[in-house]
C-alpha positions as CSV (number, residue, x, y, z in Angstrom):
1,X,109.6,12.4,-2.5
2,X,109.7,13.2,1.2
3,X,112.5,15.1,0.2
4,X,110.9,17.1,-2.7
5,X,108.2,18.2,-0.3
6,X,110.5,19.1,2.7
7,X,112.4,21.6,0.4
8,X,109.3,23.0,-1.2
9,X,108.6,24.1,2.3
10,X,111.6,25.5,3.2
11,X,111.7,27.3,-0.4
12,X,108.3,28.8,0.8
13,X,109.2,29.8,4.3
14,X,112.8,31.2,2.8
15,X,111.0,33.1,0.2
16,X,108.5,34.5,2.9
17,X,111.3,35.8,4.8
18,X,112.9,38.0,1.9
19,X,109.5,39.0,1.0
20,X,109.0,39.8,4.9
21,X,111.9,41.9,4.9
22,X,111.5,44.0,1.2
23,X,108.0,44.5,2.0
24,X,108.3,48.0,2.2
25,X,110.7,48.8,-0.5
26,X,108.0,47.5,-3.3
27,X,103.9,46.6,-2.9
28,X,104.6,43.4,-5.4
29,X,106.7,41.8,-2.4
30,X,103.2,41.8,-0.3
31,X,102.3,39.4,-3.1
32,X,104.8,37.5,-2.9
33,X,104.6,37.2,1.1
34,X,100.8,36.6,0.7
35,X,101.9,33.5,-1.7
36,X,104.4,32.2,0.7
37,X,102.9,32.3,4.0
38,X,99.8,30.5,1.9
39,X,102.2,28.0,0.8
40,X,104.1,27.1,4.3
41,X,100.5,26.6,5.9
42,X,99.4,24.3,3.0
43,X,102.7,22.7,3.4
44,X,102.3,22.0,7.3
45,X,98.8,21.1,7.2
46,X,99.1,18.7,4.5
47,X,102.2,17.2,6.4
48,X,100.5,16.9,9.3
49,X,97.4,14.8,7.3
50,X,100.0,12.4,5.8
51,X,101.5,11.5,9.0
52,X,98.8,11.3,11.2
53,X,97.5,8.0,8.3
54,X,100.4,6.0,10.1
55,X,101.5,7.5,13.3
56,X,101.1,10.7,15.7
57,X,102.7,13.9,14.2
58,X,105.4,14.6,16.2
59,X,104.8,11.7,18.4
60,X,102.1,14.0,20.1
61,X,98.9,11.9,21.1
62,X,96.6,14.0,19.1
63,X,93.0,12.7,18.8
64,X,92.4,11.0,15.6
65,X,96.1,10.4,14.6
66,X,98.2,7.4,14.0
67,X,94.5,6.3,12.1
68,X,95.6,3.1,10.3
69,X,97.3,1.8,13.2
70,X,94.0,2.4,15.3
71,X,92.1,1.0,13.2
72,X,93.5,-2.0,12.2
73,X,90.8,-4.5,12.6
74,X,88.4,-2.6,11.1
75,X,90.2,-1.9,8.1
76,X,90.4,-5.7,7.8
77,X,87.0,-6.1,8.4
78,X,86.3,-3.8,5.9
79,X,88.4,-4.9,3.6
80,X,87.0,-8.6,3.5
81,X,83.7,-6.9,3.2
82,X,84.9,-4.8,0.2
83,X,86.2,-8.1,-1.3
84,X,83.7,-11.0,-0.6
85,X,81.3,-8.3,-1.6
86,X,82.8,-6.9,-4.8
87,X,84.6,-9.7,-6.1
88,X,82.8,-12.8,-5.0
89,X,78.9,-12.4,-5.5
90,X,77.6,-14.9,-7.4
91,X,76.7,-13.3,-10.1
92,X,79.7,-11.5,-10.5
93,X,81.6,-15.3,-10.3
94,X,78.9,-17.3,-12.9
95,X,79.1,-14.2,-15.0
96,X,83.4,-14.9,-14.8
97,X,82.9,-18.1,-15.6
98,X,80.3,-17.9,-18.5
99,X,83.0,-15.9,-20.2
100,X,86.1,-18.2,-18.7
101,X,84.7,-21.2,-20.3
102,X,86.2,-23.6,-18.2
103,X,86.0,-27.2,-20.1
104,X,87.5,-25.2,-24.1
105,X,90.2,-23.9,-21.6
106,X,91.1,-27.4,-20.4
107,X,90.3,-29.1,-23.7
108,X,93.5,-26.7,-25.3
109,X,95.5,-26.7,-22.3
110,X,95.3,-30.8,-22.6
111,X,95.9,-30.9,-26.5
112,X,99.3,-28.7,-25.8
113,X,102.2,-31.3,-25.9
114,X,104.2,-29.9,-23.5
115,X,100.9,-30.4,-20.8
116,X,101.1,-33.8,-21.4
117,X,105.0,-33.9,-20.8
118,X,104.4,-31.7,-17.9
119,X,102.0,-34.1,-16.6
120,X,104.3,-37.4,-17.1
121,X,107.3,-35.4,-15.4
122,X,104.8,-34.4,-12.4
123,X,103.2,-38.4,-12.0
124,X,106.7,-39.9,-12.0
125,X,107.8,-37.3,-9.9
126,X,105.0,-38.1,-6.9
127,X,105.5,-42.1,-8.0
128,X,109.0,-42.3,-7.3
129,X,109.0,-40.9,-4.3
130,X,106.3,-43.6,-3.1
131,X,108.3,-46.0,-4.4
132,X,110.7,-44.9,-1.9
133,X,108.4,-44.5,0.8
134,X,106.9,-47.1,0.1
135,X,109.9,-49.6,-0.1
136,X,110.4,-51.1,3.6
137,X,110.0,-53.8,5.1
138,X,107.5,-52.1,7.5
139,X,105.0,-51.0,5.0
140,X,105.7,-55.0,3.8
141,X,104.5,-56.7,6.8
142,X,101.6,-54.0,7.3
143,X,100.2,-55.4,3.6
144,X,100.5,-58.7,4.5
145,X,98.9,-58.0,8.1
146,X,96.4,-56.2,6.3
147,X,95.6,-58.6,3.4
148,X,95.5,-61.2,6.0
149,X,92.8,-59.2,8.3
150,X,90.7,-58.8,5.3
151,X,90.2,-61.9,4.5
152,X,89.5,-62.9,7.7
153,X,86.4,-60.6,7.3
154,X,84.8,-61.7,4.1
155,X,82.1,-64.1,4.2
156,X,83.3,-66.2,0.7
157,X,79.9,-67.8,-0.3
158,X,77.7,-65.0,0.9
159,X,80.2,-62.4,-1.0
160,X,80.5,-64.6,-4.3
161,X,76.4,-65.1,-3.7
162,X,76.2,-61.4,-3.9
163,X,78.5,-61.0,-7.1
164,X,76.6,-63.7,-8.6
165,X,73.0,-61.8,-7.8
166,X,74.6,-58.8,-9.3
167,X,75.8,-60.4,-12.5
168,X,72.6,-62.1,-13.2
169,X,70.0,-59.1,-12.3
170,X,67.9,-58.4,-15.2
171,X,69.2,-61.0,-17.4
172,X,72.6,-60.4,-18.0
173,X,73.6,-64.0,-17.6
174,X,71.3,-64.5,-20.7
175,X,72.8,-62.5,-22.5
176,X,76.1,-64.0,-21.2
177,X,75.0,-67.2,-22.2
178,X,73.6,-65.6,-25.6
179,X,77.3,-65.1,-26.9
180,X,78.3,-68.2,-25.8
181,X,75.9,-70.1,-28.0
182,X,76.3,-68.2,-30.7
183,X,80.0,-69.2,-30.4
184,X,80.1,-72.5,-30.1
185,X,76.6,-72.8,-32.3
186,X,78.9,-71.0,-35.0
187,X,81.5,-73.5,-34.4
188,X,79.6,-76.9,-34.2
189,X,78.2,-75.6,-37.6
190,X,81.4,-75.5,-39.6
191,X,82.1,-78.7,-41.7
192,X,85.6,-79.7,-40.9
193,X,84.8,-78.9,-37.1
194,X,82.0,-81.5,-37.4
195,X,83.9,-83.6,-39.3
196,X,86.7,-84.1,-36.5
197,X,84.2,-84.3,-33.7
198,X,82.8,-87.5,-36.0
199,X,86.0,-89.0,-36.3
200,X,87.2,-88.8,-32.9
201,X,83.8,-90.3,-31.8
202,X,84.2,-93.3,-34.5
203,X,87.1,-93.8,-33.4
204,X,86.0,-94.8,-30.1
205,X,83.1,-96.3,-30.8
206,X,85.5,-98.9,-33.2
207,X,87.2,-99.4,-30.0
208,X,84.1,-100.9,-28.7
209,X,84.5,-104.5,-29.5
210,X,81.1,-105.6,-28.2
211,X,79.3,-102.9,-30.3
212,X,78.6,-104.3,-33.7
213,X,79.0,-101.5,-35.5
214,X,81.5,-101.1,-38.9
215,X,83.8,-98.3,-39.5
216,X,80.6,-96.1,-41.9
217,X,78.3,-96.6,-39.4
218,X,79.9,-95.2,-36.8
219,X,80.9,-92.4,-38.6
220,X,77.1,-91.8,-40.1
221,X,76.1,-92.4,-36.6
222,X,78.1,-90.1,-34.6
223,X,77.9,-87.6,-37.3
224,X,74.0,-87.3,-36.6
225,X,74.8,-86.7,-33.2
226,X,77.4,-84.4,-34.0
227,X,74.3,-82.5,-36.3
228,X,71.4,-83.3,-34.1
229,X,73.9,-81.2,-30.7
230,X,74.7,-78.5,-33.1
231,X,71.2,-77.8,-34.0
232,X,70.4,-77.6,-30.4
233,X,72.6,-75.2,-29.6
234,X,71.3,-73.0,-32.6
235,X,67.9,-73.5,-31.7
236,X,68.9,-72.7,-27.6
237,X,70.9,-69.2,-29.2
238,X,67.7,-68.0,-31.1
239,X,65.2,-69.1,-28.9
240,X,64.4,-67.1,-25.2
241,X,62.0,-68.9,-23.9
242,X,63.8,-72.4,-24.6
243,X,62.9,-75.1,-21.8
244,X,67.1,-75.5,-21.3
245,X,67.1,-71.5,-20.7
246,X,64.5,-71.8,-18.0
247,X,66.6,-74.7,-16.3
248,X,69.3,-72.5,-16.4
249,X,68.0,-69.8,-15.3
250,X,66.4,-72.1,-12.1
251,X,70.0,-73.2,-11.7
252,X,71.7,-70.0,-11.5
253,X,69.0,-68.4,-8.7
254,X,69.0,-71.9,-7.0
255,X,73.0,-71.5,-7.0
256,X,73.1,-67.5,-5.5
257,X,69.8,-68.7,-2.7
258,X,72.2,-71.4,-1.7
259,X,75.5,-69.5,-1.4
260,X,74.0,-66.9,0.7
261,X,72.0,-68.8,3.1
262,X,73.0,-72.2,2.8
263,X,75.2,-73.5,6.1
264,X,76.8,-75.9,4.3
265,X,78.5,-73.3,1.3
266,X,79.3,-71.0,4.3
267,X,80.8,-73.9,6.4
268,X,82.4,-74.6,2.8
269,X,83.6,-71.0,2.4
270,X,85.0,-70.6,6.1
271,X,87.2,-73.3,5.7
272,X,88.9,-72.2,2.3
273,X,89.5,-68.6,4.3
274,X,91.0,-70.4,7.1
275,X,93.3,-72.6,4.8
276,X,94.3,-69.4,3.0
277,X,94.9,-67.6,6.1
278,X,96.8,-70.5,7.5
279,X,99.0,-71.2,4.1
280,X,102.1,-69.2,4.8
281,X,102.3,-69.0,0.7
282,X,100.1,-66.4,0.9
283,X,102.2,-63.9,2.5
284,X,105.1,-64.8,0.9
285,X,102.9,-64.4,-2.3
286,X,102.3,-60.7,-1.3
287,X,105.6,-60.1,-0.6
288,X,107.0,-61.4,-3.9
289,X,103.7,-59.5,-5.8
290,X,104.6,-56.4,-4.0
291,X,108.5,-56.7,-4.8
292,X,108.5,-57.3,-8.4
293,X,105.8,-54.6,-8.8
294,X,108.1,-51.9,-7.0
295,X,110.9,-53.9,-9.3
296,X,109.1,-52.9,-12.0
297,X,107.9,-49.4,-11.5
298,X,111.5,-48.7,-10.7
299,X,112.8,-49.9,-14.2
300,X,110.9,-48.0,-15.5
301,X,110.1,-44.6,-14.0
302,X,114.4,-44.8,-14.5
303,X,114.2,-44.9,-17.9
304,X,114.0,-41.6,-20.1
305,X,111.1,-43.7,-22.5
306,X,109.3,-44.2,-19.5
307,X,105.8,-46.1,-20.3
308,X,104.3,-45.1,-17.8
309,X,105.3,-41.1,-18.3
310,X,104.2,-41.8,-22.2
311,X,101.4,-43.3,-21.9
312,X,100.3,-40.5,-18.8
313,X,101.4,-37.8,-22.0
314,X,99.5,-39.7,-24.3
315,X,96.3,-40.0,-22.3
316,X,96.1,-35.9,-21.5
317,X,96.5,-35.7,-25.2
318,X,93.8,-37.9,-26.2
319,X,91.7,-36.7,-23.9
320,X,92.6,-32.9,-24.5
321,X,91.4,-33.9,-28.5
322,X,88.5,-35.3,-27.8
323,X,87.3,-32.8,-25.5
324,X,88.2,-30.0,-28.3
325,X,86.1,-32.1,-31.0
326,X,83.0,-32.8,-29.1
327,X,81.0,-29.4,-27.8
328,X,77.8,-31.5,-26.3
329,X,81.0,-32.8,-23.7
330,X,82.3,-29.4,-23.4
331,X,78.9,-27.7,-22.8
332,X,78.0,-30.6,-20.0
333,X,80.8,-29.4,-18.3
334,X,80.1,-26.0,-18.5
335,X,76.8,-26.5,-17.2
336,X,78.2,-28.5,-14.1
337,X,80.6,-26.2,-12.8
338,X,78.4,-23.5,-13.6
339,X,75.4,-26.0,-11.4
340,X,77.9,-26.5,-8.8
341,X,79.2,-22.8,-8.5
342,X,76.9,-20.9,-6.0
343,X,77.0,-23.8,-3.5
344,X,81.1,-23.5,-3.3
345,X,80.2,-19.7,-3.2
346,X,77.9,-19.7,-0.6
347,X,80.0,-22.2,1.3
348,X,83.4,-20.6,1.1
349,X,82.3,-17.0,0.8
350,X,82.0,-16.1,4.6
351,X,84.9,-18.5,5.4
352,X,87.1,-16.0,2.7
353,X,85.7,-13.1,4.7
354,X,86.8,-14.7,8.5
355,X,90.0,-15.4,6.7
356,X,91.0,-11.9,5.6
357,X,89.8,-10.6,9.1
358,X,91.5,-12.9,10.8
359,X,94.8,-12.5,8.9
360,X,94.7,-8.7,9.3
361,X,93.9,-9.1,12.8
362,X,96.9,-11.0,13.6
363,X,99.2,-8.6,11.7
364,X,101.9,-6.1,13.5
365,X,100.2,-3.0,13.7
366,X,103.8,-1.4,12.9
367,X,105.0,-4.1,10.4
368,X,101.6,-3.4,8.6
369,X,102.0,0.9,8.8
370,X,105.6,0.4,7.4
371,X,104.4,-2.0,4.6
372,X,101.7,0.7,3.6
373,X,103.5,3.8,3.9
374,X,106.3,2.1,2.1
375,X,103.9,1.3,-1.0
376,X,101.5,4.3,-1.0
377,X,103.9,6.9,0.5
378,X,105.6,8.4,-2.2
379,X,101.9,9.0,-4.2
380,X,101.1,10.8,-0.7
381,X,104.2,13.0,-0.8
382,X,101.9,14.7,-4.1
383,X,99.9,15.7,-1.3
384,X,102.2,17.7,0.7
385,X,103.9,18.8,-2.5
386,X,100.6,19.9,-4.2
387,X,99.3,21.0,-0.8
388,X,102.0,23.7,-1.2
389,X,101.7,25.2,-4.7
390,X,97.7,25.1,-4.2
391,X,97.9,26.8,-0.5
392,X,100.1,29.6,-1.7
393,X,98.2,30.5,-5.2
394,X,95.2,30.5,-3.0
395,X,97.1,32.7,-0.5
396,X,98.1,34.7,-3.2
397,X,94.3,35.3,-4.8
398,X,92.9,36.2,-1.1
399,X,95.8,38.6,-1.5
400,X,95.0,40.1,-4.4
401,X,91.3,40.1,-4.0
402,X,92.0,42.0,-0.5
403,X,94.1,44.7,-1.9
404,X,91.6,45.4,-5.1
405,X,88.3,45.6,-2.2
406,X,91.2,47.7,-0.4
């Protein structure tokens, strides 16, 4: 293109010279001087506009040339303004992402079968490369140290205290115990159960040679037992405010007072840490644990029917159907990342804006003219090109308007 423009001007300046010189055998070759000269001075000027974008025209340090390089950090500066401005305003981002719909995109890009392969390939990938890191004697002793300092921290009786006041807040034990009774009511009610229980007991009650007792009534006897424990346990089941709930429930918050504040659990639950931490079981334990667990993972993460890799495939699948087939889920998500969306604006927009600066700040003034002229050049050469058909049909009209006022 640089080329193209270059001959147009010589084609001008060549054609101004034969006009210059049969000027005065024919008035149409003042036209077609008029047109020429017009054209060269387009020509030049426009030249001289192109290059002084990236450097000084003829290496002269004429003001307000070489611009771009000049004005390199303020181009970036506006740039990043033009950008953060333009492209990341928030409504201009929620309005994006109203029309991206984030959580329908994910649903269909986790129901795709080749996502869920993807992901497999990807998590074995990472995993057996931390199997390999991961694999050294070093990393071995560090667990064991580790495991050991741990323990050496918890407070047993207090910690299982706490668990145990988290289990049974708000009556969750009940209902624990609620279950239980039902199962073992529903058990003790069944005839053959009962009828076992009663023969085991007659049996040892016949064993008894001091009891006076014959072989039917024992077996009444123990069977009305056997009924009278079973009716208890029904009654216990359907009844909340049972006396034995109430001891229980005294039991269970005398148990948690006394395993967090009582010296004598603590005393109790120091020395079970100390014997664990003295027991050298333990780290050979860990060391086995940790050694058939890498075992494992390496079997299979080898295998091309990797379980773990299906069942990671599997899983995006599952979750990638589910997601399609419920829109409340979908819509919740929507409405969280659209919730969530200004703050990460407004907390990342200005950090994007020192980024760009920054970056164009640290560029090569003359890598970055290069890189420019090299992409927007040739569409600049138009310039000079058109610069010189425009400049000499104007040329040629002052011309022609001259002679006619002539």
């Amino acid at each position: 293109m640089k080329r193209i423009a270059l001959g147009l001007l010589c084609a001008a300046a060549l054609l101004y010279a034969v006009a210059s010189v049969l000027a005065a055998r024919h008035p149409a070759w003042g036209y077609v001087a008029a047109f020429a000269e017009a054209a060269m001075v387009g020509a030049i000027a426009d030249w001289f506009a192109v290059v002084a974008l990236f450097r000084h025209p003829l290496g002269l340090p004429i003001p307000h040339t070489a611009i771009i390089p000049a004005n390199k950090d303020r181009i970036g500066a506006k740039l990043a303004g033009f950008i953060v401005d333009n492209f990341l305003s928030t409504p201009q981002v929620l309005a994006k992402l109203a029309q991206f719909d984030p959580a329908g995109r994910l649903a269909g890009w986790l129901s795709q079968p080749a996502t869920g392969d993807k992901l497999g390939e990807h998590a074995v990938t990472v995993v057996r490369y931390g199997l390999g890191a991961f694999d050294d004697a070093r990393v071995r002793d560090f667990l064991g140290r580790a495991a050991a300092a741990g323990l050496a921290k918890i407070d047993l009786s207090r910690l299982l205290g706490q668990a145990l006041d988290a289990l049974t807040a708000g009556g969750r034990h009940q209902a624990l115990l609620d279950d239980v009774l039902a199962q073992v009511a529903a058990l003790m009610d069944d005839e053959d159960v009962q009828a076992r229980i009663t023969e085991s007991i007659a049996r040892e009650v016949r064993t008894l040679k001091y009891v006076g007792l014959d072989q039917m009534a024992a077996r009444l006897g123990t069977r009305k037992i056997v009924a009278a424990v079973a009716r208890t346990l029904n009654e216990l089941a359907a009844e909340p405010d049972h006396p034995l709930r109430k001891r229980f429930d005294a039991f269970m918050d005398d148990f948690v007072l006394r395993l967090q504040h009582d010296p004598e659990f603590h005393a109790r639950g120091e020395q079970i840490r100390a014997e664990l931490q003295a027991h050298p079981a333990l780290g050979e334990y860990l060391h086995d644990l940790w050694r058939e667990l890498l075992a494992w993972l390496h079997d299979d993460l080898g295998r091309a029917d990797s379980t773990i890799r299906q069942r990671i495939a599997q899983m995006a699948g599952s979750a990638g159907a589910r997601l399609a087939q419920d829109a409340e889920i979908r819509r919740w998500i929507n409405e969280q990342i659209t919730a969530a969306a200004p703050l990460a604006i407004e907390r990342y927009r200005e950090d994007i804006r020192r980024y760009i600066v920054e970056r164009v700040a640290q560029w090569n003034a003359d890598e970055m003219t290069r890189e420019l002229e090299r992409n927007i050049g040739r569409d600049l050469q138009f310039i000079r090109i058109n610069g010189t058909l425009v400049g000499g049909l104007v040329g040629l009209l002052i011309h022609t308007v001259t002679e006619l006022l002539r």
